[in-house]
N, C-alpha and C positions, 0 to 999 in steps of 0.2 A: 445685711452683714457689712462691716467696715473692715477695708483693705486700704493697703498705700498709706498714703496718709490723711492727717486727723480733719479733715474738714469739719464733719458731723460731731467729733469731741468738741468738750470744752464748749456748752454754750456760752458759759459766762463770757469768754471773749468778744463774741457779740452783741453781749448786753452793756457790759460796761469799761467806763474808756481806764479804770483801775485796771485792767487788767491785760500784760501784755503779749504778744506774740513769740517770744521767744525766751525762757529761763527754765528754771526746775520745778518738776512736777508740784503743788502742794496735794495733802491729801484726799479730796475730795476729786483730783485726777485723776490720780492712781486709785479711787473706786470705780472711775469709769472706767478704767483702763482695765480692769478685775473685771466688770461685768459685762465688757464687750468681749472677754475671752482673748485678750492680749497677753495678758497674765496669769496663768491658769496653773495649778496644784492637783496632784493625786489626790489630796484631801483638803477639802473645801478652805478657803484661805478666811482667816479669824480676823474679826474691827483691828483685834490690837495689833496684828502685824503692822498696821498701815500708820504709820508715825507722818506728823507735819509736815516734813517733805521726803522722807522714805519708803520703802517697806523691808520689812525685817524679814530672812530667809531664813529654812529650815533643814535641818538635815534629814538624809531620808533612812531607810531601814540596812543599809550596810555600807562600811566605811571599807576602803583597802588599804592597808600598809605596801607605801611603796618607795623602792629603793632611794630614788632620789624627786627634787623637784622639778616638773618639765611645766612648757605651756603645750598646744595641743596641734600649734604651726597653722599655716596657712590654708595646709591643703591635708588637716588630719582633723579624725576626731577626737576626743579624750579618749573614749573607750579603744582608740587604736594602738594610744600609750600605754594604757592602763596594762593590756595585754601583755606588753613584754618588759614594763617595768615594775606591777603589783609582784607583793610577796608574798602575801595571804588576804582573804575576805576578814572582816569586823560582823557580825550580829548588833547592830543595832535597833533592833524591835523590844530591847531589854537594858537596862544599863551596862554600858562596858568602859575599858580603862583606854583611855589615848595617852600611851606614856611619855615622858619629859626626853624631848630630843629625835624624836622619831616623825618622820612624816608623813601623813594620810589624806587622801584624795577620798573624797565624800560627795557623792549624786544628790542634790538637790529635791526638794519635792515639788519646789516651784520652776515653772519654766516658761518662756518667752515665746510671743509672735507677735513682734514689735512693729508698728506703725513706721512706714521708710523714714520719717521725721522725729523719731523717737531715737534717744541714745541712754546709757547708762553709764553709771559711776559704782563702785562696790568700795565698802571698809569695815573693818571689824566693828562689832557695837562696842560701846565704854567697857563694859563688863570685860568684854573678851580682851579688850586690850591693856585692862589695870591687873590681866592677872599673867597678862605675856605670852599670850596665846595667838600665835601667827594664823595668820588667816588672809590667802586671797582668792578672788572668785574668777574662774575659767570659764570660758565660753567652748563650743568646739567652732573650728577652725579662727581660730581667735591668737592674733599675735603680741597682745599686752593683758597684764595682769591689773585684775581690776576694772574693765571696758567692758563693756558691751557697744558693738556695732549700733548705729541705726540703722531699723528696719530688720534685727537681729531675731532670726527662729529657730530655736533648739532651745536642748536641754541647759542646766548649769551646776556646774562642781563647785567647790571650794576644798581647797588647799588647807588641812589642816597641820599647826607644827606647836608644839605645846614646849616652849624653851624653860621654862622655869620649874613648874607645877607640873606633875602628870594630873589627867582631868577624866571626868566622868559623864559621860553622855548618852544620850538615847534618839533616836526620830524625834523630831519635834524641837529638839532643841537649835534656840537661836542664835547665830555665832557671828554671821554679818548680816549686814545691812545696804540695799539696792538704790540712790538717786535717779532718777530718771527725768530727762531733761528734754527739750525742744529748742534746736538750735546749739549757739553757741554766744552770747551775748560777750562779748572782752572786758572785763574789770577794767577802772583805770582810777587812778590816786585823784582828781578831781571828783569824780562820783564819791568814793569813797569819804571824801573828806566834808564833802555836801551831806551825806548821809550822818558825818559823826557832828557836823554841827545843827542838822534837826535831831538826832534821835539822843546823843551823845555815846556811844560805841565802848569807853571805858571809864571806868571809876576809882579813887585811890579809895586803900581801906579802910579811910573815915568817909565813904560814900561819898566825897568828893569827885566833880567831876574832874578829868584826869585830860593829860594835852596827851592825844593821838600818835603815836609814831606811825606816819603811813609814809610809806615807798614800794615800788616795785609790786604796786596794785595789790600790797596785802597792810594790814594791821600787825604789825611787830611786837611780841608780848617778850616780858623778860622774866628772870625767875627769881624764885622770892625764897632766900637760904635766910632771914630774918625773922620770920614767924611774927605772930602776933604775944600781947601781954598774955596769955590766958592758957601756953604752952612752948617750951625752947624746943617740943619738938618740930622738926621745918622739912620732913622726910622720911621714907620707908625704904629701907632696905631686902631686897628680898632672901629668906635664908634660903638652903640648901638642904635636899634630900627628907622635903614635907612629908606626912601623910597628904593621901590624895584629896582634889577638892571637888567635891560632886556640883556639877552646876545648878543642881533645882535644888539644893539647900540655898535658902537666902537668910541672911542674920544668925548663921550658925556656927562659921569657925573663931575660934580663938586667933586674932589676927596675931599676938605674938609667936602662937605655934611656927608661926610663917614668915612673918617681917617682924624684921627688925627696927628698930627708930631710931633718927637720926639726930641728934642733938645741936641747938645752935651752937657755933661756936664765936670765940670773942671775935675771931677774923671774918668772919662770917662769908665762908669758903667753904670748898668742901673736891676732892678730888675723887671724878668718877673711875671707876675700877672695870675696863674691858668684860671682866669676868660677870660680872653682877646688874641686877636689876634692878630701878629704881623707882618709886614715885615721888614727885615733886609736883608742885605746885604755881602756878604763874603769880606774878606780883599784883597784877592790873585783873581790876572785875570787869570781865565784857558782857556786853549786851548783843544779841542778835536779835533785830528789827523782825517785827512778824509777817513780813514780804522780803526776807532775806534769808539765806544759810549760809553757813560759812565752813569750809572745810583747811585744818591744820596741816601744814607741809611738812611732812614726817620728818624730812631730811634735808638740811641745806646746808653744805658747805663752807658757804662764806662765813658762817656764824660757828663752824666748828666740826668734829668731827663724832657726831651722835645724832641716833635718831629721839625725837621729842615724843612723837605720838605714833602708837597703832590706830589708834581709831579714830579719828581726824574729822568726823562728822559732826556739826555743831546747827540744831534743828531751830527755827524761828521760834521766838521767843523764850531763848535758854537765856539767862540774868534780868528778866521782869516778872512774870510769876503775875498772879493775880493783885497779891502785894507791894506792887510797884517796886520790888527789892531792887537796889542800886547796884545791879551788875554780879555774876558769879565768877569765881577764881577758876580759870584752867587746870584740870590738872595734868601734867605733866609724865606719860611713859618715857621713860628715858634710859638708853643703854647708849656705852660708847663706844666706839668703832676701833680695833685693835691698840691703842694706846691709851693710857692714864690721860685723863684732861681736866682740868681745874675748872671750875665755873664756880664765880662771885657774885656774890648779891647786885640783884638789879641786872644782871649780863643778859644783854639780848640773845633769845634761845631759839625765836621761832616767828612764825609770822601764819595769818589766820587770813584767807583770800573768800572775798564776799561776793556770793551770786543773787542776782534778785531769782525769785520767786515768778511763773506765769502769772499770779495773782494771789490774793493774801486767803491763808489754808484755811480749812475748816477747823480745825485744831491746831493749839500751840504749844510748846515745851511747857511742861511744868506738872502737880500734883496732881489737877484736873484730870490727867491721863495715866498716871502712875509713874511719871518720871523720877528718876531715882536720885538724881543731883542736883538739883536747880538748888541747893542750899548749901552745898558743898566749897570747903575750902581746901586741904589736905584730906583725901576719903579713899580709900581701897574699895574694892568693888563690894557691892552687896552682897555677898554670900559672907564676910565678914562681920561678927558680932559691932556694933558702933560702942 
């Protein structure tokens, strides 16, 4: 049996000098980590949860609706909040409605008895977050959203909040997504910029390689209200008071039912509205190296007051593909923070912070796996007709 930490994991680190001591899981780790019962599900855990350098979590058979959002403190469990802040139980062993604007705490089917040298990351998957669908994951006695501890044993909830769309779900469905790392390795703008001149990191839209904006240990992406020859639309507005969108329908709604489009304009501007939701798209095609991830920083300040991205997770070799493609366009969740804010073509919006890899995964982004975007430029999630 393995306890503490991962000595007896990861041979590879023994065999080969590719392979290092300390970054994020790829996938063939987090198999081992599944079959050493570090990772363990009421119901046996499935290949394709396990993404490149993720694994994809589930929800379990009842949700609660609860008054407000809490984390679960230091010295509490969730179920001790749950107690005196739920409003009623969810049935989900069947489809049921998580309505727009309400909050719900949902028990995991997966749960943790992590290696002391083990830690986690949590973020909505793309899906969840192109359709505005709040999501973060609780630990108990856990004091940030999103973390897991190393060395971390218990259950895990996730925080559901559905801001735009009221949504449809059941056990089983996937809403976020787990990193799991060893160590803590520091990004720094020299790695970074070493990395974009072996690999090259971004491309302009004629697949042109493109000059890097790196600082502050992340990749700077900006946004693109210009569009291409082939449509002036350059955005999605999200409407108001939809019919509902059931998650396991894929390629079925009328996306105008729903969003609206946004058209370029001659000033090629556009002023975001507090109220409303958007999808936008980055200017620059980035490539994530297949011993790298990279995750979006939802929220920064200095650049403005909106957050860019729910789902921030960006998996090795998302803009290569088997086809050598020259990098994919981000796409861009975006709401703005209590006041109207102008953003213009080309405005720096956000920036994209790179982790190496323990070593390069057994699988990488793209068709091979069923990935759903590696060819996307402006795209609403799947469950939208294309």
């Amino acid at each position: 049996m393995i306890t503490g930490s991962t000595p007896y994991l990861f041979n590879e680190l023994r065999e080969s000098s590719a392979w290092h001591t300390t970054g994020i899981l790829p996938a063939q780790s987090i198999e081992e980590l599944v079959a050493a019962g570090h990772v363990k599900a009421s119901q046996p855990i499935a290949p394709e949860q396990i993404q490149p350098s993720s694994l994809d979590l589930r929800i379990g058979p009842i949700a609660y609706r609860i008054r407000a959002s809490f984390l679960s403190s230091r010295n509490a469990r969730v179920t001790d909040k749950l107690e005196e802040f739920q409003l009623y139980p969810l049935d989900l062993t069947r489809p049921n409605v998580l309505e727009r604007g309400c909050v719900y705490m949902v028990p995991l089917l997966e749960e943790l008895s992590l290696p002391a040298d083990i830690s986690g990351k949590a973020n909505p998957k793309s899906t969840t977050g192109r359709l505005d669908v709040f999501t973060r994951l609780i630990t108990d006695f856990g004091g940030e959203f999103e973390r897991v501890s190393a060395g971390y044993k218990g259950k895990l909830y996730t925080e559901i909040v559905p801001r735009t769309f009221s949504i449809v779900v059941q056990q089983g469905t996937r809403l976020n997504q787990l990193r799991l790392r060893r160590g803590n390795p520091p990004p720094s703008d020299t790695e970074l910029e070493r990395l974009h001149e072996q690999e090259t990191l971004v491309y302009t839209e004629n697949e042109a390689p493109a000059d890097a904006m790196i600082s502050n240990k992340s990749l700077w992406l900006s946004v693109d209200l210009n569009g291409d020859e082939h449509s002036e639309v350059i955005g999605y507005r999200a409407r108001r008071n939809t019919p509902l969108v059931d998650l396991s329908r894929i390629n079925y709604y009328d996306p105008l039912e729903y969003w609206e489009p946004i058209q370029r304009t001659r000033s090629r501007n556009m002023v975001l509205d507090p109220r409303d939701f958007y999808i936008l798209a980055s200017k620059e095609r980035v490539r994530i190296p297949n011993t790298f991830a990279a995750e979006m920083v939802p929220y920064d300040p200095s650049v403005g007051e909106f957050r860019i991205h729910y789902a921030g997770f960006f998996d090795p070799g998302f803009g290569y593909g088997a086809d050598d493609i020259k990098g994919t366009h981000a796409v861009l969740e975006v709401r703005s923070h209590g006041v109207p804010f102008l953003l213009e073509d080309g405005q720096v919006v956000g920036r994209l912070v790179f982790e190496r890899l323990l070593g390069p995964p057994s699988k990488v982004y793209g068709q091979g796996i069923g990935s759903s975007y590696q060819h996307q430029r402006l795209s609403l999630s799947k469950h939208f007709k294309r």
